[in-house]
Steps between C-alpha positions, in 0.01 A plus 500: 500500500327825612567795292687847668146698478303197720809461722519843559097573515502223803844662683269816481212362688698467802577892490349781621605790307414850525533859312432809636598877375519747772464880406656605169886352605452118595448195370491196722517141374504196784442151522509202817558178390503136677476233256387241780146464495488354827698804656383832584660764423593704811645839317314806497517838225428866582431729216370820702443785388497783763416837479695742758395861526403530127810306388526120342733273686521151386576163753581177321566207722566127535475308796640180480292302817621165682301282728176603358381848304387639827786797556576518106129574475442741787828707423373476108131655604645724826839652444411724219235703715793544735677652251274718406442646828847554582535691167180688567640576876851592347399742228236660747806542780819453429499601163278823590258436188772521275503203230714625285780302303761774667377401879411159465851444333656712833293249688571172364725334769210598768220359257807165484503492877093577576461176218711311746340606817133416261581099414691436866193641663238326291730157590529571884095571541473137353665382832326721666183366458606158633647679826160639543309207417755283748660708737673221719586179267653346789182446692319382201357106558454268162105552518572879579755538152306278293219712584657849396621335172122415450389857590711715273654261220557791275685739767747217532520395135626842438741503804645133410516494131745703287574689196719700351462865364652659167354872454538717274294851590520760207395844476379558169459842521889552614634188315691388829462171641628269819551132512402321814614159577449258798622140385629341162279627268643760300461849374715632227503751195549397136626799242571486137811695331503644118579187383194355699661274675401441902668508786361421849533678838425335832359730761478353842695265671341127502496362835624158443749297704703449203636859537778462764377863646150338598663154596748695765178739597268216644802288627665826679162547680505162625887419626500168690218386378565187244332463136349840465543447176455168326488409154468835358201561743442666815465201770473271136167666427518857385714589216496871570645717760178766460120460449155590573334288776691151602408613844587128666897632373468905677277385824580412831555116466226420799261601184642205302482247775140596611341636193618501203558098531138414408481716173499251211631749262848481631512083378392241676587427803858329548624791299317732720667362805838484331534842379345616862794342689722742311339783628685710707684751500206749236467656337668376201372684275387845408259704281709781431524581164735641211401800340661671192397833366532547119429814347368337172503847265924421496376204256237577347639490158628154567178340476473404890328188574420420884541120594352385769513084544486188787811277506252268310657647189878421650426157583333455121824661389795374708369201715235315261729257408293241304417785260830593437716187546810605312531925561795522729466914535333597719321797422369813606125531545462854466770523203264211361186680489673827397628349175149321437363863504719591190297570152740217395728254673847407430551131365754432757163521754377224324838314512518587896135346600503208284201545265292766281303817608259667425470876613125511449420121634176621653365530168184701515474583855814755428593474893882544513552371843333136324771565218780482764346220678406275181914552387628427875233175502668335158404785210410366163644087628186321509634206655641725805172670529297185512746363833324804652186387458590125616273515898673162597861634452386849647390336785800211506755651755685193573687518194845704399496725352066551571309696279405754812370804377452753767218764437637746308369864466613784228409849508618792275425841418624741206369845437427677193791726344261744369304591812510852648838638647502469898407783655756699670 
């Protein structure tokens, strides 16, 4: 039998783990992980820094993409130049030149508000470009749609795959920060009291149907019109109520019937033509997103650490069944990954996920986000960690439980107790 170091040295291989320090405040640790070698992995990371009148701001991001990596990879590369400009258009106009903590503070509902206006914006000119590159679906012949999908493949990619979006944007300088989500990823704070022990904070609202808010949202918007919601999933396919691109859900259905039919990205083709007979009544969906201003200095002494995650790390939690067999608590993700951020762990954490852990598991690389995941995957039980590696039962989906492992994508960020005071 392998030993824990070769186990682990192989689980590693199919991560992609980064560090970065940003200024004299942050530390970022983050990994994506798919243990399928025969599966791409479609999330995307932003670690940005950027640099607005003088002043560090900091935007961490995952994008958890469906249907290909095409919009998790353009909003990954795009969106944080967008938000750049609009703070470099804010501070030079609204905010009259003044960036300091006392007026950006004073401002902080408009800077929630011009965040929203940013990421709905930056959705809507995907669709956009498909209304300018096809004006008139309804006209549209085979020869004449297979021929657009020839011409501008990537245009459409963008439009008809998805993702979601959990932000965090910090201002170093100021110590403030807003969460941003559009989808089920999640964004939440973890702080530590005297005792050292963690507690976790959700930020934004996660757009799932499971919430009874979002399931009486899209079904309100839709009265008369039967299985809006099916399975958990908008027309059985999306399980979100909000995200970035998805276009074939928001356009005018004559673009499903005439266009987007011949992608290949959306399945093949009898599940094409199923899901298109839904369509409509769209748009079903929306891109506009939760934001949550935090003003970060309030806990600084409690150690913050920013979580930012895909619902990779739920499913590996909650819905991986054939890892954890026998745990009937369900339990909460970002409570989860607080506690794994202790200095040390309770035994009854142990007791709760059904095997050892080890708070540095990444050994040498130091990477805290690959401690979490490493604990979440099967910590120090070898024989749990080694089903992880197994391709055939990775790749098995016709059994129950299946060992389906979503992609699953971890970023956080502390900041150094010691640095300089925020300016006033």
């Amino acid at each position: 039998m392998a030993s824990f170091e070769e186990v682990r040295a192989k689980l590693v291989h199919y991560c992609s783990s980064t560090k970065v320090e940003v200024g004299q405040d942050a530390q970022v640790h983050a990994v994506t992980f798919q243990p399928l070698a025969s599966r791409r992995n479609e999330d995307r990371l932003v670690m940005r820094e950027l640099v607005v009148h003088g002043q560090e701001w900091l935007l961490l991001a995952v994008c958890d993409g469906h249907c290909g990596s095409s919009a998790a990879r353009y909003t990954a590369s795009h969106l944080p130049s967008r938000i750049r400009s609009m703070l470099e258009h804010l501070a030079g106009t609204d905010l009259q030149g003044q960036l300091d903590r006392k007026h950006v503070l004073e401002n902080a509902d408009f800077i929630s508000s011009e965040l929203r206006r940013c990421v709905y914006d930056f959705d809507r000119e995907l669709g956009h470009v498909v209304e300018t590159i096809c004006p008139n679906p309804t006209q549209l012949t085979q020869k004449q749609a297979c021929s657009i999908v020839k011409e501008y493949p990537d245009a459409l990619a963008r439009a008809c795959s998805g993702t979601t979006l959990a932000a965090a944007l910090v201002s170093l300088t100021h110590r403030l920060m807003w969460a941003i989500n559009v989808g089920d990823s999640t964004v939440a704070l973890s702080t530590a009291n005297s005792e050292g022990k963690r507690v976790a904070h959700e930020l934004c609202t996660r757009h799932t149907l499971d919430d009874l808010r979002q399931y009486k949202e899209v079904c309100r918007q839709h009265v008369g019109e039967e299985r809006v919601v099916e399975s958990g999933r908008v027309l059985g396919v999306l399980a979100m109520s909000r995200v970035i691109g998805d276009y074939p859900l928001k356009m005018h259905a004559a673009y499903s019937r005439h266009l987007f039919r011949y992608l290949s990205i959306l399945g093949p083709p009898s599940m094409r033509n199923h899901t298109i007979r839904r369509i409509r009544t769209p748009p079903y969906v929306t891109a506009d997103p939760s934001v949550c201003f935090v003003d970060l200095q309030s806990f600084w002494d409690q150690k913050p650490i920013i979580m930012i995650y895909s619902d990779g790390v739920d499913n590996l939690i909650n819905q991986c069944r054939y890892l954890n067999p026998f745990r009937e608590t369900d339990i909460i993700p970002a409570r989860a990954i607080s506690i794994l951020l202790q200095d040390e762990v309770d035994d009854d954490v142990e007791e709760l996920l059904g095997y050892g852990i080890d708070l540095h598991w990444s050994g040498g690389e130091s990477n805290r986000a690959v401690d979490v995941l490493g604990n979440l995957l099967g910590g120090t039980d070898t024989s749990t960690l080694q089903l992880v590696l197994d391709q055939s039962l990775l790749a098995d989906r016709t059994v129950s439980p299946s060992l389906y492992i979503d992609d699953t994508s971890l970023i956080l960020c502390s900041f150094a107790r010691e640095s300089a005071s925020v300016s006033p």
